[in-house]
C-alpha positions as CSV (number, residue, x, y, z in Angstrom):
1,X,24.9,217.3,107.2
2,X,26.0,219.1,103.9
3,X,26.3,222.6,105.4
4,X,27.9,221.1,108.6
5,X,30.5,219.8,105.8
6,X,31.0,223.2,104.0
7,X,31.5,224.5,107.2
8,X,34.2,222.7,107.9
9,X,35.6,222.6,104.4
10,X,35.6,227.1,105.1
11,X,37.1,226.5,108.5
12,X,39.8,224.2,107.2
13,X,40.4,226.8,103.8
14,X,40.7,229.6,106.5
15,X,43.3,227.9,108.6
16,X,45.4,227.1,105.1
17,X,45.3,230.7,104.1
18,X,46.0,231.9,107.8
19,X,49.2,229.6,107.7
20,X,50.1,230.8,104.4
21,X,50.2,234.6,105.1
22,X,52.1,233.7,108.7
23,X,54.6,231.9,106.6
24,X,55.5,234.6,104.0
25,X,55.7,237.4,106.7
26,X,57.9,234.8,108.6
27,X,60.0,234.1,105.2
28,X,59.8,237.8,104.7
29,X,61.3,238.6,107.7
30,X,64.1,236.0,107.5
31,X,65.0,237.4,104.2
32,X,65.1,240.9,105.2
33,X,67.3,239.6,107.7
34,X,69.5,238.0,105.8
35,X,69.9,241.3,103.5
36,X,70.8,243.3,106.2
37,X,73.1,241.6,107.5
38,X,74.9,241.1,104.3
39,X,74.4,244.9,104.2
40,X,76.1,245.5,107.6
41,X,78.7,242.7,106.9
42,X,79.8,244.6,103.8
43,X,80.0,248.0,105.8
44,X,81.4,247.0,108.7
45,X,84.2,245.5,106.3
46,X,84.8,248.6,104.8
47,X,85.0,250.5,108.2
48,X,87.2,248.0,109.6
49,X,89.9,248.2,106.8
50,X,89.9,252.0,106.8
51,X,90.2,252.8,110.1
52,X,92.3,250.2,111.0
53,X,94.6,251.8,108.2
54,X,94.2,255.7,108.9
55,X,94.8,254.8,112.6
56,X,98.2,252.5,111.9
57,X,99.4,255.3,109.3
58,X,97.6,258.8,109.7
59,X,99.9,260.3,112.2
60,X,102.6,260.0,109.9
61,X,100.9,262.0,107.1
62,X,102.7,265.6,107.5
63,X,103.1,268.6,105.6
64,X,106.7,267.2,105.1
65,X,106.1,263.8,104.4
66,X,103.7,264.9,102.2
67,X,105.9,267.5,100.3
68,X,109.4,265.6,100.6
69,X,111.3,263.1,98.5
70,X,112.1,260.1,99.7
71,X,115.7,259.2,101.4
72,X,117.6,256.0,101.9
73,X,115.2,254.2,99.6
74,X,111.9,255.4,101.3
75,X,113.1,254.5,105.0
76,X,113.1,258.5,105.4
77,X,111.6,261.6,103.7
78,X,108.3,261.8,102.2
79,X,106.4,260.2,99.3
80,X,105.8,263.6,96.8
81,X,107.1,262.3,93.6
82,X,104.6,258.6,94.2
83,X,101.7,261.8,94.7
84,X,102.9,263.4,91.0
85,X,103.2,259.9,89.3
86,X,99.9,258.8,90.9
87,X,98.5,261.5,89.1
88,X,100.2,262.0,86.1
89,X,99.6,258.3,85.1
90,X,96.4,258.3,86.2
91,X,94.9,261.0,84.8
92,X,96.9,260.2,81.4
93,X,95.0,257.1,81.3
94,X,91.5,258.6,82.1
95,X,92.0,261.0,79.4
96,X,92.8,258.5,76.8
97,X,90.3,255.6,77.7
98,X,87.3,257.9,78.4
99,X,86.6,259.2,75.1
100,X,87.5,256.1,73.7
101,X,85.3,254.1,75.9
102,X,82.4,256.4,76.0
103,X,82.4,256.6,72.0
104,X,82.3,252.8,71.9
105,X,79.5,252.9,74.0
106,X,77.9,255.6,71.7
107,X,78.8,253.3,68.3
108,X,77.4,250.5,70.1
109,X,73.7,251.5,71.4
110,X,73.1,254.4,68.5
111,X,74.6,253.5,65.2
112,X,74.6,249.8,65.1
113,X,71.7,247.2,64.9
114,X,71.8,243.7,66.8
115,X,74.4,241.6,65.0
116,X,77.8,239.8,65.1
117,X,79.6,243.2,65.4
118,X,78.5,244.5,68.7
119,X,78.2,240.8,70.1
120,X,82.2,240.3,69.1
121,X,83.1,244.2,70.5
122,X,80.9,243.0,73.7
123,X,82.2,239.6,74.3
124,X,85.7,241.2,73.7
125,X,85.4,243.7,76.2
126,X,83.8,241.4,78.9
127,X,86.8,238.8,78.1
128,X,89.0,242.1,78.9
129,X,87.6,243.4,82.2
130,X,88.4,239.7,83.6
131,X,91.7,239.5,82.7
132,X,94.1,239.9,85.5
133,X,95.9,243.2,85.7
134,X,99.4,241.5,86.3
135,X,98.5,240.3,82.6
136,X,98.0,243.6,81.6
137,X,101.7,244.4,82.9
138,X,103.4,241.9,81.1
139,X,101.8,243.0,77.8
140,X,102.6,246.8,78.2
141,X,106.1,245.8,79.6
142,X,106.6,243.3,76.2
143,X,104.5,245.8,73.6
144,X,105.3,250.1,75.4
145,X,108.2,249.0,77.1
146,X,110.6,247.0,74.8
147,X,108.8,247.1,71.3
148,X,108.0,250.2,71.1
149,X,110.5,251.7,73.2
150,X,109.3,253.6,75.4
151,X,111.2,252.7,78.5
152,X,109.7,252.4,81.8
153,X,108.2,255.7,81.6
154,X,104.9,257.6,82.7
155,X,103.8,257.2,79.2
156,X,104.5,253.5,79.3
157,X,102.5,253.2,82.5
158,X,99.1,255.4,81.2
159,X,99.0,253.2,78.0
160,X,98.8,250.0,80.0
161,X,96.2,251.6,82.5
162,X,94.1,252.7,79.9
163,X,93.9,249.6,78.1
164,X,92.8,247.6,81.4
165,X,90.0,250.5,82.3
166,X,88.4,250.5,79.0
167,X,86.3,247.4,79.4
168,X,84.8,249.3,82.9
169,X,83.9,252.3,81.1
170,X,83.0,251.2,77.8
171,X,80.2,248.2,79.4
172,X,79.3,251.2,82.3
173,X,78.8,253.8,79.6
174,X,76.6,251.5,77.3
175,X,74.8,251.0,80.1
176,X,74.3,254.4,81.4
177,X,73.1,255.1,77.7
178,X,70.6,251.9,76.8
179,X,69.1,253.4,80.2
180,X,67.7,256.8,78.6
181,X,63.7,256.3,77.3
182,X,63.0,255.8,73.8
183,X,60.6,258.7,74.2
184,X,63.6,260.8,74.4
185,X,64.7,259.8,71.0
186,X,61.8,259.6,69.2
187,X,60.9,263.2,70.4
188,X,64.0,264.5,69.2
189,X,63.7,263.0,65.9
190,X,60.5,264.3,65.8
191,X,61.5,268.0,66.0
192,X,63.8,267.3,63.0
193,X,67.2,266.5,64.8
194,X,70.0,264.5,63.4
195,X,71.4,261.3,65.0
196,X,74.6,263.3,65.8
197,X,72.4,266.6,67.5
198,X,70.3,263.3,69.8
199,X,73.0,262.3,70.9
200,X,75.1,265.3,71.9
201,X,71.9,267.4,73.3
202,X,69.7,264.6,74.4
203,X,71.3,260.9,74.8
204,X,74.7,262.1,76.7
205,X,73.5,264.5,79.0
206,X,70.6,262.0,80.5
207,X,73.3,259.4,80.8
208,X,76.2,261.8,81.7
209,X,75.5,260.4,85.7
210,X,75.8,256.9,84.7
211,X,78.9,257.6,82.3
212,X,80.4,259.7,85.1
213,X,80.3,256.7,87.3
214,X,82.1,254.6,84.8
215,X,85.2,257.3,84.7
216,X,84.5,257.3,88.9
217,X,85.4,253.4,88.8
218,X,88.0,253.3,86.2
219,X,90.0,256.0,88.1
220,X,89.8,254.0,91.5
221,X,91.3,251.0,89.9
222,X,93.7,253.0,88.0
223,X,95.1,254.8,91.7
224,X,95.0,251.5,93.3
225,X,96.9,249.4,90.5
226,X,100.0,247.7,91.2
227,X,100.8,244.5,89.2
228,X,100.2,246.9,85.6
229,X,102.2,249.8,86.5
230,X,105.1,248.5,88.3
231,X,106.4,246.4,85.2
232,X,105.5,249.6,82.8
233,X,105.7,253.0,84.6
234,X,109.0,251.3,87.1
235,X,109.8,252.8,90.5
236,X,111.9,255.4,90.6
237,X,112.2,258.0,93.4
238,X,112.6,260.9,91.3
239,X,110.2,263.8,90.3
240,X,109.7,262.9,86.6
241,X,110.9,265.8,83.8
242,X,108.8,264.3,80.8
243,X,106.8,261.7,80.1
244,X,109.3,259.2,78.8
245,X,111.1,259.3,82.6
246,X,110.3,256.4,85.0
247,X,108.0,257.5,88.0
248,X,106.9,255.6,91.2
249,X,103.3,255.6,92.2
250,X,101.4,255.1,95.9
251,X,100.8,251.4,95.7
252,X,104.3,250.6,94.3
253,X,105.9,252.4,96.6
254,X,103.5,250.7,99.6
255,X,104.4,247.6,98.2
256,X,108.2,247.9,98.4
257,X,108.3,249.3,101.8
258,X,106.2,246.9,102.8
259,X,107.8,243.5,100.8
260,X,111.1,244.9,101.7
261,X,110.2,245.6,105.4
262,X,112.3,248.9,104.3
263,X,109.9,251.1,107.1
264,X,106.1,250.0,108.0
265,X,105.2,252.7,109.3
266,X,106.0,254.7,105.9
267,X,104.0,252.3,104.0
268,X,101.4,252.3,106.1
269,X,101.6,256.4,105.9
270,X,101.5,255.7,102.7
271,X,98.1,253.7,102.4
272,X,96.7,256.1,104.6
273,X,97.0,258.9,102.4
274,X,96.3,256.2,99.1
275,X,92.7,255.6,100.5
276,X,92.1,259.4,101.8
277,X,92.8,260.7,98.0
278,X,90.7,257.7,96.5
279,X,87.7,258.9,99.3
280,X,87.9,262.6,97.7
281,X,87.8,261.7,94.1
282,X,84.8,259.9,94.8
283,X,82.9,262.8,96.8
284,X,83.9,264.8,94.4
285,X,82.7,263.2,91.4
286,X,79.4,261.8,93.1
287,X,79.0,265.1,94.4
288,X,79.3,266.6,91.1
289,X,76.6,264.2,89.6
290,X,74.4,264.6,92.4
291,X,74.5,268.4,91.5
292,X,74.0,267.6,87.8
293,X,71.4,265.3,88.0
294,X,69.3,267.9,90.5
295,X,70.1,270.6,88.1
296,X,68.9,268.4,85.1
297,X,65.5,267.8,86.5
């Protein structure tokens, strides 16, 4: 009677574990389900938006609308001097927020302990990166613009850009750096090197692919800013002579032809070649880090 009962007791223990494994590869499957499709959603978003762009506003993207100024307020002519300002207060931000940033980032993981100095510099630049960028205009237009007196300018412009990508490179770069091994450090304190000589010939370059990331992201939002340049930088059609001279870039000049209905399909040209430039910086720079990191191991 007693091993009839075991017997059972197995059978019934088998069943349970049978049910269980059926249910996890069932919930398994659901799951990986659910991923994907969040995965494809995502894509299919992204694919949607830019060919639904390129194919409303490539065929206006010519050698002459590419190399002319505009006429009669952008209804005519080309978008040349949005390309220059694009760059020139993009780049002038990148080149004054990256070294800050990344040296934050250095200060922060290598020559400070746990304590109420990098918590504050922390929560400060969290609190930053979730400020809205139309914030970020109103305080370069009150503080570059008028206090200062800089006038709507390029310079104007880069200083307010730079101040709104720090936070993304400083938090990516501290990041990038708490990610290299201990090992590496204690190894190249072992062979007698300095804090400074770890961190230039060991520390940077293993986190050089995170860091580059960081720069990749600040100058995305930096091209595709609106609110903080518009109020700083202003929109003028001209080809800037200085720095202190007014300059229009890509989404200001989208936005006008588009919120003045001044000529869709110009704005739409526009966007078109707004998102092919923002595709080839990031190629380029992922391409370069690909090619780094390959080279580094």
């Amino acid at each position: 009677m007693n091993l009839v009962k075991e017997e059972e007791a197995r059978k019934i223990d088998r069943y349970i574990e049978n049910a269980k494994k059926v249910n996890q590869h069932v919930i398994n499957a659901r799951v990986t389900a659910a991923f994907a499709g969040a995965t494809a959603l995502t894509v299919g978003l992204l694919i949607f938006i830019i060919v639904y762009i390129l194919s409303r506003g490539f065929h206006m993207v010519t050698p002459a609308f590419l190399l002319e100024t505009p006429r009669q307020m952008g209804r005519a002519g080309g978008i040349y001097p949005a390309i220059v300002g694009t760059i020139l207060v993009t780049g002038i931000a990148v080149v004054i927020a990256a070294p800050v940033g990344v040296a934050t980032a250095i200060y922060l993981t290598e020559y400070t302990r746990e304590s109420w100095l990098p918590r504050i510099v922390r929560f400060g630049t969290e609190n930053l990166a979730g400020i809205p960028s139309i914030i970020f205009g109103l305080f370069g237009f009150l503080f570059f613009v008028i206090y200062l007196d800089l006038g709507w300018s390029i310079l104007s412009g880069a200083l307010t850009l730079s101040a709104m990508i720090l936070p993304t490179i400083v938090r990516t770069s501290e990041e990038a750096i708490k990610a290299v091994p201990n090992a590496y450090r204690e190894i190249s304190y072992a062979l007698g090197s300095t804090r400074w000589q770890t961190v230039t010939g060991v520390i940077l370059p293993t986190a050089l692919p995170g860091i580059v990331t960081g720069v990749v992201l600040a100058i995305g939002r930096s091209i595709g800013e609106t609110a903080a340049v518009i109020f700083t930088a202003g929109a003028s059609l001209r080809l800037p002579e200085s720095l202190l001279d007014p300059v229009r870039t890509l989404p200001v000049h989208f936005y006008i032809l588009a919120r003045e209905g001044i000529s869709m399909d110009n704005a739409y040209g526009t966007a078109a070649v707004l998102i092919v430039l923002i595709l080839i910086i990031n190629i380029a720079a992922y391409s370069i880090m690909n090619r780094f990191v390959a080279k580094s191991r």
